[in-house]
Residue, then its C-alpha position, 0 to 999 in steps of 0.5 A: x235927859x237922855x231920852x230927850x237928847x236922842x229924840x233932838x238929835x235926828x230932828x236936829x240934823x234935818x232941821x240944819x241940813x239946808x245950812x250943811x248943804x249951803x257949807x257945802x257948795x259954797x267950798x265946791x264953788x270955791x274948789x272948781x273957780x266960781x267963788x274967790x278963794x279968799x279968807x276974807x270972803x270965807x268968813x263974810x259968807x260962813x259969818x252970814x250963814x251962821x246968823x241966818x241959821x240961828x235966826x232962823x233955827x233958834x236953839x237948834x242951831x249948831x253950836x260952835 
């Protein structure tokens, strides 16, 4: 199993690297003023994202 673990890892973390990068900006937006710095907006658009990830990763989704 360790062995399969470490193989899923790197893959892991290329596969839900556009999904960091969107984490990313949308608090760069929110910091310099182009996104509402609202927790309701907060959490409609990290609840969206989260959605889209599993859709579309599946089981290599991140798991909070």
């Amino acid at each position: 199993m360790p062995l399969a673990r470490a193989i899923a890892d790197p893959v892991r973390s290329a596969m839900t690297l556009p999904f960091e990068a969107a984490r990313q900006q949308y608090s760069l937006a929110v910091k310099v003023g182009l996104q509402p710095n609202s927790m309701l907006a907060y959490r409609q658009h990290f609840n969206s994202l989260d959605q889209l990830e599993k859709a579309t990763l599946g089981a290599f989704a991140r798991q909070v």
